[in-house]
mmCIF file as Biopython writes it, N, C-alpha, C and O atoms, coordinates in Angstrom:
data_model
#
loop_
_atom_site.group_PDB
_atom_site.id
_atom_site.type_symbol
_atom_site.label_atom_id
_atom_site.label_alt_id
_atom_site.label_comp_id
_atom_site.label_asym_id
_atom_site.label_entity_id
_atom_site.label_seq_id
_atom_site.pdbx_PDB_ins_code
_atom_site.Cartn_x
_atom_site.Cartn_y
_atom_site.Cartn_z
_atom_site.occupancy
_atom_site.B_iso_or_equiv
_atom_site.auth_seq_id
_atom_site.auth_asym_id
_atom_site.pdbx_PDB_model_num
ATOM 1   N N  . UNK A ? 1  ? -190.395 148.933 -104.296 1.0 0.0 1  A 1 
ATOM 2   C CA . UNK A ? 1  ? -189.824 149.492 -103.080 1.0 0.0 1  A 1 
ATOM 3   C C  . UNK A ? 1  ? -189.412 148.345 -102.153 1.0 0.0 1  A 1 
ATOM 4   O O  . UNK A ? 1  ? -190.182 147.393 -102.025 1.0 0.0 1  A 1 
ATOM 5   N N  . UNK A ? 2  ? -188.426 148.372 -101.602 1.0 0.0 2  A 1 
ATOM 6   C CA . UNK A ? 2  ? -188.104 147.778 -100.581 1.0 0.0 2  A 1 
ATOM 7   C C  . UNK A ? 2  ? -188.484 147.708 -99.337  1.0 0.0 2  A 1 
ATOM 8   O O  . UNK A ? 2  ? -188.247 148.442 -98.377  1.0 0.0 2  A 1 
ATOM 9   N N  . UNK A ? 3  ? -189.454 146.196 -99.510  1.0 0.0 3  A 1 
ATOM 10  C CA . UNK A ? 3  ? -189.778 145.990 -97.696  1.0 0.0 3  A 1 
ATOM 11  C C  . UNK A ? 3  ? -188.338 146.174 -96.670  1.0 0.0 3  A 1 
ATOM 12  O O  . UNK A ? 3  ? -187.107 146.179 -96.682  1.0 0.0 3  A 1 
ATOM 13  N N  . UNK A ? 4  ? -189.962 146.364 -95.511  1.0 0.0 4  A 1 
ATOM 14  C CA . UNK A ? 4  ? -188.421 146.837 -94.155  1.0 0.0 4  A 1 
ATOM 15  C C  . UNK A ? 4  ? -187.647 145.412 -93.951  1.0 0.0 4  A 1 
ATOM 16  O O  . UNK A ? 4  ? -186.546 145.841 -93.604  1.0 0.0 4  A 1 
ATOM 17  N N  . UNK A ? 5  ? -187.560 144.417 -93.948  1.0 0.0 5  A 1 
ATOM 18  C CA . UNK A ? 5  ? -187.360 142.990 -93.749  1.0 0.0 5  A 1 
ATOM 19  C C  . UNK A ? 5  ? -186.188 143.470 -94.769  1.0 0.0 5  A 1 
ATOM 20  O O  . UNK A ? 5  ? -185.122 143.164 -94.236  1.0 0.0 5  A 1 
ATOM 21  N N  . UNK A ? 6  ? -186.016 143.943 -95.708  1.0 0.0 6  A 1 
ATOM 22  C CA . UNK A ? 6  ? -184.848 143.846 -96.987  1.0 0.0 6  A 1 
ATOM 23  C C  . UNK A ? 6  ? -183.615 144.993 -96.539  1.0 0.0 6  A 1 
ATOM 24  O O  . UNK A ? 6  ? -182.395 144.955 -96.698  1.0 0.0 6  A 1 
ATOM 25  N N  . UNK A ? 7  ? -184.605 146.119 -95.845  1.0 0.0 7  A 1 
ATOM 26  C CA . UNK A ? 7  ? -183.668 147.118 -95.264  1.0 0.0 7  A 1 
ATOM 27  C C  . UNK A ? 7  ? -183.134 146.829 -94.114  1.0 0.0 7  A 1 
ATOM 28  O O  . UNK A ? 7  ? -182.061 147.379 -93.866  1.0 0.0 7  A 1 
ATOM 29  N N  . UNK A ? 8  ? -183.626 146.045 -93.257  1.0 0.0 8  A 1 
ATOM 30  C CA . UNK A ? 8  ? -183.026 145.503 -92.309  1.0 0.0 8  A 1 
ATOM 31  C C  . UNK A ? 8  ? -181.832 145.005 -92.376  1.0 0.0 8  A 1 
ATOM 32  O O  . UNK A ? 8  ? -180.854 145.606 -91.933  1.0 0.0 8  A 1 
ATOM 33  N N  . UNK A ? 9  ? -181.746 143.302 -93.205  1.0 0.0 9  A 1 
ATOM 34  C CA . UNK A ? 9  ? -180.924 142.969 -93.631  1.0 0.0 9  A 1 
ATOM 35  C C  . UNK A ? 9  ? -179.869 143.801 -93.991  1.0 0.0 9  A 1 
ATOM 36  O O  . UNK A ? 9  ? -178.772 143.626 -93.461  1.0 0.0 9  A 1 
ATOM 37  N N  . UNK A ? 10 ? -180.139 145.209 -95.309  1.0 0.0 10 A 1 
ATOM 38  C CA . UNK A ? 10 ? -178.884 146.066 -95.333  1.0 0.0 10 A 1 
ATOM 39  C C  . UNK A ? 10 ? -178.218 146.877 -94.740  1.0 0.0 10 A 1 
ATOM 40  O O  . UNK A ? 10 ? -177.162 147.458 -94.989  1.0 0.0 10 A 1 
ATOM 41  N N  . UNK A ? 11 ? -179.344 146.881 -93.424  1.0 0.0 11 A 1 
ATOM 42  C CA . UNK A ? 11 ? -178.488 147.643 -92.156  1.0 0.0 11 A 1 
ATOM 43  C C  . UNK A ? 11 ? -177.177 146.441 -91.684  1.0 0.0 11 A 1 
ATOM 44  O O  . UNK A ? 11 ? -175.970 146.682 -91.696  1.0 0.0 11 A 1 
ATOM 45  N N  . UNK A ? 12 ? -177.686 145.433 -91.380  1.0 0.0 12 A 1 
ATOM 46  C CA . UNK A ? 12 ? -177.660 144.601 -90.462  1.0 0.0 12 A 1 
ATOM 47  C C  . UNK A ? 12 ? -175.983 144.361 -90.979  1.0 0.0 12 A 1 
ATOM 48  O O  . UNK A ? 12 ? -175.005 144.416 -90.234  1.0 0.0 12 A 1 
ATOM 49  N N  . UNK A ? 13 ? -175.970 144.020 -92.799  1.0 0.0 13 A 1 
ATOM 50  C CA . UNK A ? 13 ? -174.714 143.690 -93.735  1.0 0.0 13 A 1 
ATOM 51  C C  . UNK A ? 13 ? -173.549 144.868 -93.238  1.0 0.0 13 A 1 
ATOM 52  O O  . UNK A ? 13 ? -172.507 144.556 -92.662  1.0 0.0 13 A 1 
ATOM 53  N N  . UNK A ? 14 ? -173.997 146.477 -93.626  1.0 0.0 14 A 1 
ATOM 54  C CA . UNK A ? 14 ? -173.373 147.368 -93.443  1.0 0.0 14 A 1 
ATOM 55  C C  . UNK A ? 14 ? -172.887 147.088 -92.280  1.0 0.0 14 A 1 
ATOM 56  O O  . UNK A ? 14 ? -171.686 146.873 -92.114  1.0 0.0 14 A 1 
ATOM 57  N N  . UNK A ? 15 ? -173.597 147.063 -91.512  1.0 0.0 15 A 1 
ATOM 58  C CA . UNK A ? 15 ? -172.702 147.464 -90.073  1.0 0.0 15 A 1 
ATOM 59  C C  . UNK A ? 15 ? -171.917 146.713 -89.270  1.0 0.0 15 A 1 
ATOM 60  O O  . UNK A ? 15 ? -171.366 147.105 -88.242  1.0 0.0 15 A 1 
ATOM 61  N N  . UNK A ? 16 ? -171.819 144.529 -90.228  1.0 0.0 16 A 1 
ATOM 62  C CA . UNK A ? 16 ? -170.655 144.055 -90.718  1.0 0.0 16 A 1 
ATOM 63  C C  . UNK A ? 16 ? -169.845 144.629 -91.016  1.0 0.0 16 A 1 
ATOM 64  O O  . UNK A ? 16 ? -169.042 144.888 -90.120  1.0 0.0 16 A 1 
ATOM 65  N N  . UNK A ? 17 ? -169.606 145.063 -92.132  1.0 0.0 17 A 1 
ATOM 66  C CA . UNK A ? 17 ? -168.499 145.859 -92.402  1.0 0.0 17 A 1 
ATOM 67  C C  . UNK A ? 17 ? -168.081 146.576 -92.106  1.0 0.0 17 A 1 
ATOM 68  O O  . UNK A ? 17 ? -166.923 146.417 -91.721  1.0 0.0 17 A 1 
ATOM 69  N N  . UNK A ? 18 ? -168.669 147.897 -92.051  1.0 0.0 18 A 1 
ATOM 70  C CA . UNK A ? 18 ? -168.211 148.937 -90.987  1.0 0.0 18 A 1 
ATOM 71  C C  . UNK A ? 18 ? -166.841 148.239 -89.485  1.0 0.0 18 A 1 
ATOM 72  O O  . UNK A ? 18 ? -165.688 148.613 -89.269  1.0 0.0 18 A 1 
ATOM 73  N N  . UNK A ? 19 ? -167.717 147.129 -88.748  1.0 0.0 19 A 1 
ATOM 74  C CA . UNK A ? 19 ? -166.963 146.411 -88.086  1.0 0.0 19 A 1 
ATOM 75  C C  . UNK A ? 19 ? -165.369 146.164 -88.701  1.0 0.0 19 A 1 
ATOM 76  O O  . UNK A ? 19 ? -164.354 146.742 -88.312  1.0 0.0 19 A 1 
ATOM 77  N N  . UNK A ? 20 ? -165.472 145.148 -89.758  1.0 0.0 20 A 1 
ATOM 78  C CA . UNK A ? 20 ? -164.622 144.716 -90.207  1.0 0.0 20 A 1 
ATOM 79  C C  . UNK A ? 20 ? -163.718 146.382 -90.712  1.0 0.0 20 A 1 
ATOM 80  O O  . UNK A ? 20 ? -162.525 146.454 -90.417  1.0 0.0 20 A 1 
ATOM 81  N N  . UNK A ? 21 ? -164.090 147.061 -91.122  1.0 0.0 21 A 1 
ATOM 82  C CA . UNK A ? 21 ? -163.271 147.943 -91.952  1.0 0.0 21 A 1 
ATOM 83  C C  . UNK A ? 21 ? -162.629 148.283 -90.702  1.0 0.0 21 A 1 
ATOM 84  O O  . UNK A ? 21 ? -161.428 148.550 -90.733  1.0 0.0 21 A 1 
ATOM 85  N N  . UNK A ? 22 ? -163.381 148.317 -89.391  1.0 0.0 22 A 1 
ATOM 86  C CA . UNK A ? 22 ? -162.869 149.288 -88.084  1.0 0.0 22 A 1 
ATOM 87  C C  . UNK A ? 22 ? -161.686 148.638 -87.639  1.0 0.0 22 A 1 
ATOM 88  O O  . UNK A ? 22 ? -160.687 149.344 -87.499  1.0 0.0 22 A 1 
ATOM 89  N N  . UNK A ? 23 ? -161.597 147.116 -87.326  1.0 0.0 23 A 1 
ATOM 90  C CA . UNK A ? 23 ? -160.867 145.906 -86.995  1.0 0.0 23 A 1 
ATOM 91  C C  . UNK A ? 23 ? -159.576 146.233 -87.894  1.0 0.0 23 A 1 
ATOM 92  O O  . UNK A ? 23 ? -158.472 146.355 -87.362  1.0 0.0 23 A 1 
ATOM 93  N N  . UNK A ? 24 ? -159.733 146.350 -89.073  1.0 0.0 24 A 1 
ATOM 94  C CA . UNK A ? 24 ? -158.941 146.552 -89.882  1.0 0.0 24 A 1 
ATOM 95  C C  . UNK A ? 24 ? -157.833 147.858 -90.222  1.0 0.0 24 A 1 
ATOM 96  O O  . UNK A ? 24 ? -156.688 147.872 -90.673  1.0 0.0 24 A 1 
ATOM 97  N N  . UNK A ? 25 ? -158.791 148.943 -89.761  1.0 0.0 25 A 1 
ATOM 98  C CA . UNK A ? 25 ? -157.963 150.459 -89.167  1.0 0.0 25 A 1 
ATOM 99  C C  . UNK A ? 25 ? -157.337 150.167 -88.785  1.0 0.0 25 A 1 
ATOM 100 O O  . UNK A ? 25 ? -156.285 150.208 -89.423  1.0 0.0 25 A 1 
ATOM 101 N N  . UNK A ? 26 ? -157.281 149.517 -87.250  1.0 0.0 26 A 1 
ATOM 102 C CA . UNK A ? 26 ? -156.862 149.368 -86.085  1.0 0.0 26 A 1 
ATOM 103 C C  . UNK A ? 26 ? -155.693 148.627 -86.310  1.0 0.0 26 A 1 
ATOM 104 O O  . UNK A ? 26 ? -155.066 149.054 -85.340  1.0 0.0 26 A 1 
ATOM 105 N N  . UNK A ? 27 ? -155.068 147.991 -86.748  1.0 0.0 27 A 1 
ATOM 106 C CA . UNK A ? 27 ? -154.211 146.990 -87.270  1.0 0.0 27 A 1 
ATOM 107 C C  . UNK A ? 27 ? -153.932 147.898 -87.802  1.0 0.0 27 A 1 
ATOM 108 O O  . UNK A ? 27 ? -153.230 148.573 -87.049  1.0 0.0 27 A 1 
ATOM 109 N N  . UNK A ? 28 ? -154.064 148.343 -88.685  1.0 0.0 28 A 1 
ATOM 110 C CA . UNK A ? 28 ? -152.920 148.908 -89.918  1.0 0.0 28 A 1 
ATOM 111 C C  . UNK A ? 28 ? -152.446 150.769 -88.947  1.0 0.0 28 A 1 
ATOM 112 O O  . UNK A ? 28 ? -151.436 151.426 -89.196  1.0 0.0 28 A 1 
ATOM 113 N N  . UNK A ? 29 ? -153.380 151.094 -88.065  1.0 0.0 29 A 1 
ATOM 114 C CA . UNK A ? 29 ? -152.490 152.226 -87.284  1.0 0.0 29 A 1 
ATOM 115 C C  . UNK A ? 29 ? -151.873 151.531 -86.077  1.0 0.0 29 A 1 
ATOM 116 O O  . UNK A ? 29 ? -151.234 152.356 -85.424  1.0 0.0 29 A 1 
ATOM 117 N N  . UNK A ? 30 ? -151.844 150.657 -85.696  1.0 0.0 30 A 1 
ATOM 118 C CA . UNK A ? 30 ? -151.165 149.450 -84.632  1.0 0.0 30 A 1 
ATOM 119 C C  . UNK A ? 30 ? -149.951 149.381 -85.708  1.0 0.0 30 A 1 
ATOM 120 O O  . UNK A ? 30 ? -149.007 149.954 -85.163  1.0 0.0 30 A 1 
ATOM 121 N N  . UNK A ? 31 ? -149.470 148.831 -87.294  1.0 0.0 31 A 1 
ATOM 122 C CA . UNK A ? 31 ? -148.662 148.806 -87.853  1.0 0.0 31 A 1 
ATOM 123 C C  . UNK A ? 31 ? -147.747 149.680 -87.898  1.0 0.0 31 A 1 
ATOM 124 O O  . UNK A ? 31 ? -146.593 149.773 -87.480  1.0 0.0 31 A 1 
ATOM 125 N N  . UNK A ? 32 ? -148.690 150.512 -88.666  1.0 0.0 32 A 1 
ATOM 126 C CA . UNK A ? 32 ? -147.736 152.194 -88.172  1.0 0.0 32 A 1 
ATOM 127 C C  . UNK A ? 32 ? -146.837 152.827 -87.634  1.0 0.0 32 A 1 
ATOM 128 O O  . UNK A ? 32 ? -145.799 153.315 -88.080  1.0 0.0 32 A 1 
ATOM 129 N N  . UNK A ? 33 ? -147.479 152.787 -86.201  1.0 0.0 33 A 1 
ATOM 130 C CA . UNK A ? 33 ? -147.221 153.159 -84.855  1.0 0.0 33 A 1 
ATOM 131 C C  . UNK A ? 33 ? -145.736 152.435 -84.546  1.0 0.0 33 A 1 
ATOM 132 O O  . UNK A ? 33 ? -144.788 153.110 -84.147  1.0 0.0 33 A 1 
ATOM 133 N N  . UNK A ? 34 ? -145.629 150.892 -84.789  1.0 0.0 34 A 1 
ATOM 134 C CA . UNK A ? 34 ? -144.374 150.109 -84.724  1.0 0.0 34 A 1 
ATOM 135 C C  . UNK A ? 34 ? -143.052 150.185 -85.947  1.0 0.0 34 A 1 
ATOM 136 O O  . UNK A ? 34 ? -141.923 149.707 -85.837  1.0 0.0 34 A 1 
ATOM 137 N N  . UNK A ? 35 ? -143.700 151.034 -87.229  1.0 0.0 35 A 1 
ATOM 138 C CA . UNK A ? 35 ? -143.068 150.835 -88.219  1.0 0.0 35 A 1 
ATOM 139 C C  . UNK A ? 35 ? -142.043 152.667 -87.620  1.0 0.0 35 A 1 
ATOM 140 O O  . UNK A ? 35 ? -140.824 152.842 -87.612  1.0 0.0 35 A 1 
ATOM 141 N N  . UNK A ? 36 ? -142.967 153.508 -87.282  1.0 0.0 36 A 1 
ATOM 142 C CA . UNK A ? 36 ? -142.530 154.305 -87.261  1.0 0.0 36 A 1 
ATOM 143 C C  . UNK A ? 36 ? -141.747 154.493 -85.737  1.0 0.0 36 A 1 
ATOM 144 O O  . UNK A ? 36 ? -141.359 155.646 -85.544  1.0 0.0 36 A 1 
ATOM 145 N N  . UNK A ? 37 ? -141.540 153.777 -84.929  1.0 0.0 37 A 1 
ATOM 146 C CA . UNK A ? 37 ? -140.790 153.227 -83.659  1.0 0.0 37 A 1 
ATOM 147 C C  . UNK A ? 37 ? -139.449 152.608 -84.688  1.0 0.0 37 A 1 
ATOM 148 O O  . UNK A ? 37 ? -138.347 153.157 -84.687  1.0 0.0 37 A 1 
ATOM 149 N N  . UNK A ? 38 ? -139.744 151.490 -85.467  1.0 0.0 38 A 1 
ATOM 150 C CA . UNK A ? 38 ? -138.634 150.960 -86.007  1.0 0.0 38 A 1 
ATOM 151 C C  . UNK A ? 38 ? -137.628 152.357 -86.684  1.0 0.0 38 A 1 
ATOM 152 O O  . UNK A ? 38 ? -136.446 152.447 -86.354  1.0 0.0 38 A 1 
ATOM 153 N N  . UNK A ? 39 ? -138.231 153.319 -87.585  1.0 0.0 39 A 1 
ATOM 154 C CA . UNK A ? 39 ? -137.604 154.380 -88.188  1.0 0.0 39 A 1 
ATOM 155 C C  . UNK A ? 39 ? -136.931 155.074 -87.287  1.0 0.0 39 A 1 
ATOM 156 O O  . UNK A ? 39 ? -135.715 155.174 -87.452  1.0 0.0 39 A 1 
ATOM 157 N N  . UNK A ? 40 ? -137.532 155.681 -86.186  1.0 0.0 40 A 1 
ATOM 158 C CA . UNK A ? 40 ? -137.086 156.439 -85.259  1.0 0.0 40 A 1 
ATOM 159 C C  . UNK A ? 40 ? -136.097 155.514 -84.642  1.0 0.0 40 A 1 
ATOM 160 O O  . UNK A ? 40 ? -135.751 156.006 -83.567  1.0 0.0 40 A 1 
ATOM 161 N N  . UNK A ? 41 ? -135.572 154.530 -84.836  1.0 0.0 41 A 1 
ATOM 162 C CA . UNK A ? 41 ? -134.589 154.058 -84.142  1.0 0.0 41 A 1 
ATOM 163 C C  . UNK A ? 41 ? -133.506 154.081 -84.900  1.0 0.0 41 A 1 
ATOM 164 O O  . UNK A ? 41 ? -132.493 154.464 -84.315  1.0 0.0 41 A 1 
ATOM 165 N N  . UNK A ? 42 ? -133.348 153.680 -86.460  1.0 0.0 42 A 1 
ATOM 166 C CA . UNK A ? 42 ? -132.840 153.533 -87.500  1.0 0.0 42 A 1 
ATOM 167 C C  . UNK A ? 42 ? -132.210 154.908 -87.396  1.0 0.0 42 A 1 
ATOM 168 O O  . UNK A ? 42 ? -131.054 154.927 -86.972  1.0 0.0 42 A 1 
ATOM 169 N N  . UNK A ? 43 ? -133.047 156.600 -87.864  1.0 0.0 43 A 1 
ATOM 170 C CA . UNK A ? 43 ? -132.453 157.408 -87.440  1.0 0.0 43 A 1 
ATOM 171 C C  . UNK A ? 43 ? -131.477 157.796 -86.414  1.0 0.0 43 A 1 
ATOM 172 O O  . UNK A ? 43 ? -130.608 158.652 -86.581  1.0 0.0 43 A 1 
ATOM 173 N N  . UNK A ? 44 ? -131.652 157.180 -85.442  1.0 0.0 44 A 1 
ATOM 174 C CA . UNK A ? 44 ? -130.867 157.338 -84.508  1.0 0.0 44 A 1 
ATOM 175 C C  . UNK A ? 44 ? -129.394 156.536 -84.664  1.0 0.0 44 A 1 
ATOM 176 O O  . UNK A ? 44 ? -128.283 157.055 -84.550  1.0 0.0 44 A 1 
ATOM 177 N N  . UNK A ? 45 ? -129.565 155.734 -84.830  1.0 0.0 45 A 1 
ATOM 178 C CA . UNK A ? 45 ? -128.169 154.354 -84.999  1.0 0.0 45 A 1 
ATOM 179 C C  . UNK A ? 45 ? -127.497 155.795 -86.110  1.0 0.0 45 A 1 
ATOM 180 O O  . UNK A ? 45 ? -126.587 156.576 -85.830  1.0 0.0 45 A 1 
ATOM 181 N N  . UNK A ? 46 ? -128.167 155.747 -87.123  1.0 0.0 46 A 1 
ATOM 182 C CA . UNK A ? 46 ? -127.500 156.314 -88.729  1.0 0.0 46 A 1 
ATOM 183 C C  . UNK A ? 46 ? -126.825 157.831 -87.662  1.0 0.0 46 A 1 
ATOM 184 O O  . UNK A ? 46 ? -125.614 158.002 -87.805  1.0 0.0 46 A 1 
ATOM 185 N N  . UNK A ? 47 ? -127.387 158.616 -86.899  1.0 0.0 47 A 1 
ATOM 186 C CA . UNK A ? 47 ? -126.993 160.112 -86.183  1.0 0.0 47 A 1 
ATOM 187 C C  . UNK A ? 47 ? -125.910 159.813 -85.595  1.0 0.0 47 A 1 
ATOM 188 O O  . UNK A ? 47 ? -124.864 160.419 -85.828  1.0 0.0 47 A 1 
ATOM 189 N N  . UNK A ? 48 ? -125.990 158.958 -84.854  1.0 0.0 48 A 1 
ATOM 190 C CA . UNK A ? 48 ? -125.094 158.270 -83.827  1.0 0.0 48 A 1 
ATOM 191 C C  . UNK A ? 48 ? -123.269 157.559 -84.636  1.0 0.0 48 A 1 
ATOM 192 O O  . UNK A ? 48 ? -122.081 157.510 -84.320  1.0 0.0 48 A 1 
ATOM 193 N N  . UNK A ? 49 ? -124.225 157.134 -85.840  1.0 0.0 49 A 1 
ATOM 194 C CA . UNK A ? 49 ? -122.424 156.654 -86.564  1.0 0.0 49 A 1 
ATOM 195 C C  . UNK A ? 49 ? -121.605 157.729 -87.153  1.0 0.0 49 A 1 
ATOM 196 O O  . UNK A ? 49 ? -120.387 157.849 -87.288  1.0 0.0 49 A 1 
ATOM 197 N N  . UNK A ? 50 ? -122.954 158.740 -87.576  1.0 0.0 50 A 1 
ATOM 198 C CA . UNK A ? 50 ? -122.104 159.988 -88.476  1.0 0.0 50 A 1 
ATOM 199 C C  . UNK A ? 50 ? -121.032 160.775 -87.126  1.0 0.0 50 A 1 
ATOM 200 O O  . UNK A ? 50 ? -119.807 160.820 -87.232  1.0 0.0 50 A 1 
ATOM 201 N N  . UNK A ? 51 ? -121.649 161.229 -86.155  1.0 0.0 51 A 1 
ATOM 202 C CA . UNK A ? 51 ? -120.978 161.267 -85.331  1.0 0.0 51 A 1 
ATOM 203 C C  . UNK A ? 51 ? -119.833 161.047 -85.177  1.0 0.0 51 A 1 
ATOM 204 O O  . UNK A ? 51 ? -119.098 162.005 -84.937  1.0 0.0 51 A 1 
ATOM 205 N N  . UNK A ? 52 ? -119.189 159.488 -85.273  1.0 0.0 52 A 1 
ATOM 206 C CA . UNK A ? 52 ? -118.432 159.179 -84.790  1.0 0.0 52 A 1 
ATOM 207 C C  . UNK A ? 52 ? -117.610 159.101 -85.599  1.0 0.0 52 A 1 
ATOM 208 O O  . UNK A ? 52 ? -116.467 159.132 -85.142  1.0 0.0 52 A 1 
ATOM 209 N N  . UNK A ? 53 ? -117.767 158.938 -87.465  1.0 0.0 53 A 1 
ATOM 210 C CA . UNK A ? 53 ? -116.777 159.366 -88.400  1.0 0.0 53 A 1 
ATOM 211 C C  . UNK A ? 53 ? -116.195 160.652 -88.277  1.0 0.0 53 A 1 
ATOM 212 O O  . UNK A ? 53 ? -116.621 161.728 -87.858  1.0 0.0 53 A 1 
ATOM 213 N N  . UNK A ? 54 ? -115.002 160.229 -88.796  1.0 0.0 54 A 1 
ATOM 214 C CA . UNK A ? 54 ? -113.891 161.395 -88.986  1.0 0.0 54 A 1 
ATOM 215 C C  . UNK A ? 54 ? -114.150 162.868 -89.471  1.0 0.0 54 A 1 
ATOM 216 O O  . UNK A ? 54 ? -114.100 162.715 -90.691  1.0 0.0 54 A 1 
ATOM 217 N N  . UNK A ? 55 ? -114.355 163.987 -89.288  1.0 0.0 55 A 1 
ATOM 218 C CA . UNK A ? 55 ? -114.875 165.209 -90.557  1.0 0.0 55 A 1 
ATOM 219 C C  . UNK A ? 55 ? -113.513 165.147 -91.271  1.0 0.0 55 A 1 
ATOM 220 O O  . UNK A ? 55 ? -112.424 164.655 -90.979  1.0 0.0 55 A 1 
ATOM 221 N N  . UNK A ? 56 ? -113.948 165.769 -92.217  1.0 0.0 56 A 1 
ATOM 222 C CA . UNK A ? 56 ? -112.974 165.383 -93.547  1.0 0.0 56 A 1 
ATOM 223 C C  . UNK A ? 56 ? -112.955 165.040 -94.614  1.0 0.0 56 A 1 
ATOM 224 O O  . UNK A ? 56 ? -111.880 164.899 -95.197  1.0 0.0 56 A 1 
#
């Protein structure tokens, strides 16, 4: 069985990571958030040219 001194430690590791995984969310919905700003603009330019072609 595992002394508390050993479980400690695997609290202590986990909740490293946990950190890191959180740090790491955060960034990649921070990415997101800008990727999908970039799209929503793209759509717009692309709405905006059809527009202005000829029908026909």
């Amino acid at each position: 069985m595992a002394s508390w001194k050993d479980i400690l430690i695997d609290v202590l590791k986990l909740t490293d990571e946990v950190k890191r995984l959180n740090e790491q969310t955060e960034k990649l919905s921070d990415r997101t958030v800008e990727i999908d700003k970039r799209f929503v603009r793209l759509e717009t330019m692309v709405e905006m040219a059809q527009k202005k072609l000829p029908k026909g």
